[in-house]
C-alpha positions in Angstrom: 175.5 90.3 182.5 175.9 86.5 181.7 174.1 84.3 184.1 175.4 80.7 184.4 172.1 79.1 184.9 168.9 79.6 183.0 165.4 80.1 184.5 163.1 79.1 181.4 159.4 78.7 181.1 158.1 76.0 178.2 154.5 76.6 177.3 152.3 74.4 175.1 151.5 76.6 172.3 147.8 75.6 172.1 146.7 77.7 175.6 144.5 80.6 175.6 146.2 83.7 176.3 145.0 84.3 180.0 146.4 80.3 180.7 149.9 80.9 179.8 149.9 83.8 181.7 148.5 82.0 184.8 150.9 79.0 184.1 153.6 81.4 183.5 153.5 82.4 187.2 152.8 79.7 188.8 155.7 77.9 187.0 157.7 80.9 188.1 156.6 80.8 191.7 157.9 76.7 192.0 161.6 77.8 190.8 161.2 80.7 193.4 160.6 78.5 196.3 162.7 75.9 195.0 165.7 77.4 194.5 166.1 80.5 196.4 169.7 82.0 195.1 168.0 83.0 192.1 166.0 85.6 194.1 167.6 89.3 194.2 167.5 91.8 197.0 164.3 93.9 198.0 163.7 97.3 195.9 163.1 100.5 197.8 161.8 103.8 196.1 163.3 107.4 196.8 160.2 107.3 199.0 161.6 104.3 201.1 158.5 102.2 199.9 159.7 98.6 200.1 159.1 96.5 197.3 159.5 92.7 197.3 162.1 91.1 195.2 162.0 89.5 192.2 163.8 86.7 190.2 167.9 88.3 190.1 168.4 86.9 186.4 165.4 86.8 183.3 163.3 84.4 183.1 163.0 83.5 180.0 159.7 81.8 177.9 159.3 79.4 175.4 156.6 77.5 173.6 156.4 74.1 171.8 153.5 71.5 171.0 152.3 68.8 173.4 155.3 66.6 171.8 157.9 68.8 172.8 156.7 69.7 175.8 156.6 65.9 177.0 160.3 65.5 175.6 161.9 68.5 177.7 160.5 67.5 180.6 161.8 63.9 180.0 165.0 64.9 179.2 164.8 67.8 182.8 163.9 64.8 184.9 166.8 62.8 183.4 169.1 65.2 184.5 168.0 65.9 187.9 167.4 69.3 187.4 164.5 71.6 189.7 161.4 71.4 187.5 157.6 72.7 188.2 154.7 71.5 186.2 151.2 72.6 185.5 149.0 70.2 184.5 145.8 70.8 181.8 144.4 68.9 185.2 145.1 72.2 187.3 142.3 74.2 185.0 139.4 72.4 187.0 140.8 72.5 191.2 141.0 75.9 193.0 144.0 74.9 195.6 147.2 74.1 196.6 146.0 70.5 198.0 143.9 69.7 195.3 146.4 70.5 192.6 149.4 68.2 194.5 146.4 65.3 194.2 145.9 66.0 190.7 149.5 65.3 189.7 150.1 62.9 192.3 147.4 60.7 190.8 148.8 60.6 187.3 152.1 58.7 186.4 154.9 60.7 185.3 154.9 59.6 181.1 151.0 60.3 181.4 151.1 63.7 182.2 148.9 65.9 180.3 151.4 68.9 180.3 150.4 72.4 179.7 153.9 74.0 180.7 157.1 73.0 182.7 159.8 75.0 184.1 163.3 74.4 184.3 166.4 75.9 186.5 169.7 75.0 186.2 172.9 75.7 184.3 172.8 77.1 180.7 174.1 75.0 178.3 171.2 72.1 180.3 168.4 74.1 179.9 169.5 74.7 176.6 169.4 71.1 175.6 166.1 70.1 177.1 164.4 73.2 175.0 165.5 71.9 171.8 163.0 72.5 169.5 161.3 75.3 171.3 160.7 78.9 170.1 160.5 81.8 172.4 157.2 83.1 173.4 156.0 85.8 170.9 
């Protein structure tokens, strides 16, 4: 199936491991809660254990140096569409409040960036990842 919109993930490709998978979902939790037609139905097992649902279309994940990383997210703003950001800032609070005052007290062009992501349609999110290369 051929989604219309894209749900991608850009990562700066100088993180340890365990940070882009932290940054990964946190990035993916912001989409979620953003934009809430891209969440599916509930699973159920043949036991009838509910499961929560998940994301209805892949989320897909890229990487890029600092460079690249400041230039999508330019070019996401620039077209209005729903982006989510984790700042290298984030590494050193523990919560929710703390992290909105971490961002908050940093204009947007001086963002230290560790990852962004992106929803909206296709060909969009294609053009704000040029340059990227999917996750290995």
């Amino acid at each position: 199936m051929r989604f219309d919109t894209k749900i991608a993930v850009l990562l700066r490709d100088d993180l340890l491991t365990w940070q882009r998978l932290n940054i990964t979902a946190f990035l993916a939790g912001g989409v979620a809660a953003a934009v809430p037609e891209v969440i599916g139905e509930p699973y159920e097992d043949a036991g009838g254990v509910r499961y929560l649902p998940m994301f209805r279309q892949p989320v897909l994940v890229f990487e890029g140096d600092k460079e690249l990383l400041r230039s999508a997210h330019g070019r996401a703003i620039g077209r209005g569409l729903a982006v989510s950001v984790f700042t290298s800032d984030l590494f050193a609070t523990g919560n929710d409040r703390d992290n909105r005052a971490a961002v908050r007290a940093v204009a947007t062009g001086n963002l230290d960036l560790a990852g962004m992501a992106v929803h909206g349609p296709r060909n969009a999110v294609d053009k704000i990842l040029k340059g990227a290369t999917m996750h290995p």
